[in-house]
N, C-alpha and C positions, 0 to 999 in steps of 0.2 A: 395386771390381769391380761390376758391373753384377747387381742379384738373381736377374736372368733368369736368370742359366748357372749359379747356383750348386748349381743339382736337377738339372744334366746337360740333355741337348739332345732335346727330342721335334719331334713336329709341330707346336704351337703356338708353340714358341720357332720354329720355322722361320717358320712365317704371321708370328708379330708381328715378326722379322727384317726378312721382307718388305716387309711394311708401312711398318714404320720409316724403311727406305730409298726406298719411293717416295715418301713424307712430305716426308722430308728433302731430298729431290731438288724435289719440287716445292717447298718453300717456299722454297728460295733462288733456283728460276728465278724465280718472283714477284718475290723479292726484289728481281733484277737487273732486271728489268722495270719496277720501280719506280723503282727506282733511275737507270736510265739516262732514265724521263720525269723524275724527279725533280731531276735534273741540269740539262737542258735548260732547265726551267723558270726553276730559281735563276738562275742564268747569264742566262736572257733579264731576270729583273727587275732583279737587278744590273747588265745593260744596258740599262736602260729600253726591251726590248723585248717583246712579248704573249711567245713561245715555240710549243709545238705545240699547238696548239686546234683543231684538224681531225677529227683520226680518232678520232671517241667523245666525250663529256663530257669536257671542260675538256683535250683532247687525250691522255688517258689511254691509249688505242689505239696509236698512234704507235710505239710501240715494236716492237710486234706489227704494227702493216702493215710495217716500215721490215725485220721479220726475215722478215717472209712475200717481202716482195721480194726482198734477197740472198739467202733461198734457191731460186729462183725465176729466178736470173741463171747466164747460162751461165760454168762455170768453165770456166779455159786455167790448161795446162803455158807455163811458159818454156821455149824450147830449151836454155838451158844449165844447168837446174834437175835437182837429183837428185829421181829421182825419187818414188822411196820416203820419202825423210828428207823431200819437201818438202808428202808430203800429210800425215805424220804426228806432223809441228811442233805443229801446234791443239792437234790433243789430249792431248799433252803441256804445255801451257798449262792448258788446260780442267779436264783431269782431277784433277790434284794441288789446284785448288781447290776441288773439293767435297767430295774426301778430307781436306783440311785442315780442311772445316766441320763433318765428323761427328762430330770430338770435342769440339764446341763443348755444353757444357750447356747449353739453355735455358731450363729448367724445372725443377721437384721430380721426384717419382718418379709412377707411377699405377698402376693395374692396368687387364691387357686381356687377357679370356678366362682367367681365373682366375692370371693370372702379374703377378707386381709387376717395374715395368722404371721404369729414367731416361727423363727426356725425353731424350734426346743418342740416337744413333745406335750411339754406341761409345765403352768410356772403356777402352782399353789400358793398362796401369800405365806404359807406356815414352810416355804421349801427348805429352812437350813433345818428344821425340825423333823421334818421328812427324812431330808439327809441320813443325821445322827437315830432318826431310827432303825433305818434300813443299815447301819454301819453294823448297829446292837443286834439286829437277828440274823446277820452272817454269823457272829457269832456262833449262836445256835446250832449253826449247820456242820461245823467243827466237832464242835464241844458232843451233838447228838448220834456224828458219827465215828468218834471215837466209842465213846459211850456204849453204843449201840453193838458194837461188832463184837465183844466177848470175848478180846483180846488184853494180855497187860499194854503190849507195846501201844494200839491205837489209844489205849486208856490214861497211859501218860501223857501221849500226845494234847489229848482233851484237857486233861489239866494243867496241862503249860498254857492251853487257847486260853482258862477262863481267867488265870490270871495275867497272863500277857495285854490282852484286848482289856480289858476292866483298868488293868493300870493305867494304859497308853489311849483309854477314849477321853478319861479325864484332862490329860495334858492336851489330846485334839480339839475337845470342847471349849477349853477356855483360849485357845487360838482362835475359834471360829466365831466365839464371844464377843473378841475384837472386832472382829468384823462386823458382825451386826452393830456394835454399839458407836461405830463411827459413820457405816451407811444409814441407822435407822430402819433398817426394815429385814424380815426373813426372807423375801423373795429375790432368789436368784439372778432374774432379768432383772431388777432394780441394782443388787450390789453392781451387776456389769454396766449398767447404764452410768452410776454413779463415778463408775472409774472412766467417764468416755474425756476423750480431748487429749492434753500432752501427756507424758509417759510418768511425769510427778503425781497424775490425777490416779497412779495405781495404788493399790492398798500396800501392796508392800514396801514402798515407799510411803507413803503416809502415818503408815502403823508403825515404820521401823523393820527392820531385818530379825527381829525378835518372833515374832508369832509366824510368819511364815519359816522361816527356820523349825520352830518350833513344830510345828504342824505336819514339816516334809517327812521331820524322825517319826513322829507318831502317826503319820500315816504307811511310813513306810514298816511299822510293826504292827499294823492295823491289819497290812497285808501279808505279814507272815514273812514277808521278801529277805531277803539276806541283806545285811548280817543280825536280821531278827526273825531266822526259819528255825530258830528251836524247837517250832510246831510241829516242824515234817525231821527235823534233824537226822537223814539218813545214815550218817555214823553210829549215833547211840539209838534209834529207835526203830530203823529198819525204811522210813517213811511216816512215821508218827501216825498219824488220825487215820489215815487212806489206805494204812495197810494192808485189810483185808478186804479193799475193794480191787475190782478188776472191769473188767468189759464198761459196759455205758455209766456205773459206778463212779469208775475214774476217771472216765473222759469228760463225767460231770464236773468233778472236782477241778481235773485241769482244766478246763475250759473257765471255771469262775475263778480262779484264779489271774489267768490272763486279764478276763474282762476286769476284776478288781484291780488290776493297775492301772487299764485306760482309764479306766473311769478315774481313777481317785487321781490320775493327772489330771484329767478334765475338770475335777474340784478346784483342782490346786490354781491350775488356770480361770477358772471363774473367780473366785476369791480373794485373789493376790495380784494377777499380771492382768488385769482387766476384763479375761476373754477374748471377744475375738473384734476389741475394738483395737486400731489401728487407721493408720495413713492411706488413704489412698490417693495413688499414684497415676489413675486416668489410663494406665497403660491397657490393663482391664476391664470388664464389668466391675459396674461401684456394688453389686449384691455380692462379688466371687471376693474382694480383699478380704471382709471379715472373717471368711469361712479358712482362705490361705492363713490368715494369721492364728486365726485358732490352731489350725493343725500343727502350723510352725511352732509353738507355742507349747502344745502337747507334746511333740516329738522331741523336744529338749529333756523331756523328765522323762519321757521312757528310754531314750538312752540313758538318762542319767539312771536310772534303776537297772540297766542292763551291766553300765559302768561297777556301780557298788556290789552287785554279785559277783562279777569276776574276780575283786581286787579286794573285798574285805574279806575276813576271816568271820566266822560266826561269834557272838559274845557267847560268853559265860551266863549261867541261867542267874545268878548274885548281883552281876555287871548289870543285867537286863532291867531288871528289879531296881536297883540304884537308881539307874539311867533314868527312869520312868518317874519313880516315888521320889528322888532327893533330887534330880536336876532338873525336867523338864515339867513336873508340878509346880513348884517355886518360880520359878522362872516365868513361866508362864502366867499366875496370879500376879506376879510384882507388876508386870508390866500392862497388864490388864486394869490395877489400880491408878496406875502412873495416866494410863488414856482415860480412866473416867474422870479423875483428877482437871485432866488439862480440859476435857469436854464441860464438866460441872463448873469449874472457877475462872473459864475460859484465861489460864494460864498460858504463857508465852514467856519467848527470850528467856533471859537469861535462868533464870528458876527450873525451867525444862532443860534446858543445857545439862546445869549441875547434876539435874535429877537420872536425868540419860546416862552422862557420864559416871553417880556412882553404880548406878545400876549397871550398868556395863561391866564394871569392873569386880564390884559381887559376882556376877554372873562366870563373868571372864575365872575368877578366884576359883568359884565353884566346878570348872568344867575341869581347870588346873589341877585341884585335887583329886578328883575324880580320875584322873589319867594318872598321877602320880601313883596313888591307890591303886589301882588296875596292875601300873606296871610292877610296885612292891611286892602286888600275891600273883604274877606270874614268876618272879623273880624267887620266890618263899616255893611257891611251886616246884620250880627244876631246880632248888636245893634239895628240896625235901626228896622228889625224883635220884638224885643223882646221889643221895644218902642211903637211899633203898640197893641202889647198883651197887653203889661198894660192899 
């Protein structure tokens, strides 16, 4: 629990409250800000292209003139769009991912105005439950503005989100299961406290390379992100869900998007790589390491999602399905069993060994054929293709 409420609630808990949340708010617009020049950019060098270099130093502006204009563009109703559901889709996207950021730690404790508080926003003892809630009504926001617009193309769109996201919360769930069940507790600050000291004391080391793996695929189809954007798929759908949005509409939409990568990095780093615990070096303030290591820590996984958009190819919507329901459900319960196991009968050496190892190789077996599979029906594909030519 957070030290602030533990003297009860005055005026200055109310102001640093405040504060806290304009803080919070603006660090992650920035963040999306960043992020989405930051994107452009990778993208344009891993296409031997410059990228945006116009608006500001080294095109850092760009973002900010590109949101000054969609909002600045005249929005239209569709005629056959509901109306109510279809202006209030966005923010139902938008809103659950800032909610999801505020329980992110990013720092130690401080005092402000004679009150000792976390860096975090808010640490609810129910936080990974929070989390997975706020995951399930983005959802929502998809699903309501395909729905809504009275379009086929945004309408497929929607029904790729509700089966896509339904598939892949279940396999993120039981990664996040691990976690609790070896910290003991839902609360955020607590998993990170739990991971503090050497770099073995992190979850993904403790847990195995298995649920954090597991978690990065299904978070990264959690967000739509490529090579799991069958949701927006602009080859076959136009833009999917968004299609027939325009002006503050879409800048909703992109804009939660953005922020649902920070954020779900910022999960992943709570979760798995400790947070924003780390060494300090003295060179520093001893309150600035943490918050350096968090970002460092963040910033690995938004290139790394910057990275898999450039260079994978989208799945197949069968592949996707697969992926979700035959690989990373199973996969994710064995190993989930395997740590209650070893937690219940306080199991070691060698029995864990074995058990690691056949499970690995199950696993290992399973992804085997799975790729074999894949490549058989593209293979059966440009037969069948090249049957048609002749």
């Amino acid at each position: 629990m957070d030290p602030l409420f533990q003297h009860g609630l005055d005026g200055g808990v109310v102001v640093i409250v405040l504060i806290k949340t304009l803080a919070t708010f603006a660090i992650l617009l920035v963040s999306v800000l960043f992020m989405v020049w930051f994107e452009r950019k990778v993208i344009a060098g891993m296409q031997n292209r410059i990228g945006p270099n116009r608006a500001g130093p080294w095109g850092l502006l760009q973002t900010l003139a590109d949101g000054t204009k969609l909002f600045f563009k005249e929005g239209f109703l569709p005629d056959r769009a509901d109306r109510r559901v279809y202006r209030l889709a966005p923010y139902l996207s938008l809103v659950p991912a800032f909610l999801a950021f505020s329980i992110v730690p990013i720092g130690g404790s401080f005092s402000l105005f004679h009150h000792r508080t976390e860096l975090q926003l808010a640490d609810p003892p129910i936080g990974i439950l929070f989390l997975l809630a706020m995951s399930s009504v983005a959802v929502y926001g998809v699903m309501l503005a395909g729905w809504a617009s009275g379009s086929k193309y945004p309408l497929l769109g929607a029904v790729r989100a509700s089966a896509q996201m339904i598939s892949y919360e279940a396999a993120m769930g039981l990664s996040v299961v691990a976690v609790v069940l070896i910290t003991g507790s839902l609360s955020t600050r607590t998993i990170v406290t739990d991971q503090a000291g050497a770099i073995w004391h992190w979850n993904v080391i403790r847990l195995g390379i298995i649920p954090f793996v597991i978690f990065l695929i299904a978070g990264t189809a959690e967000l739509n992100r490529p090579p799991f954007d069958l949701v927006e798929a602009e080859q076959e759908l136009v833009g999917g869900f968004n299609t027939e949005y325009a002006s503050i509409g879409f800048a909703l939409f992109y804009l939660a998007e953005f922020m649902n990568t920070v954020t779900m990095s910022t999960i992943i780093v709570t979760l798995f790589l400790g947070g924003p615990n780390g060494p300090h070096w003295g060179v520093l303030p001893a309150w600035l390491w943490p918050i350096i290591f968090f970002v460092a820590k963040t910033f690995i996984f938004l290139f790394g999602y910057v990275w898999l958009r450039a260079t994978l190819p989208r799945f197949r919507y069968d592949q996707l399905m697969d992926l979700g329901w035959k690989r990373l459900i199973p996969a994710s319960l064995a190993w989930l069993l395997i740590l209650a196991g070893m937690i219940v009968g306080r199991v070691q050496g060698v029995i864990v060994a074995v058990m690691a190892i056949v499970v690995g190789l199950l696993l290992y077996r399973a992804v085997l054929l799975g790729a074999q599979e894949a490549a058989a029906d593209a293979a059966a594909g440009s037969a069948r293709r090249r049957g048609r030519s002749v």
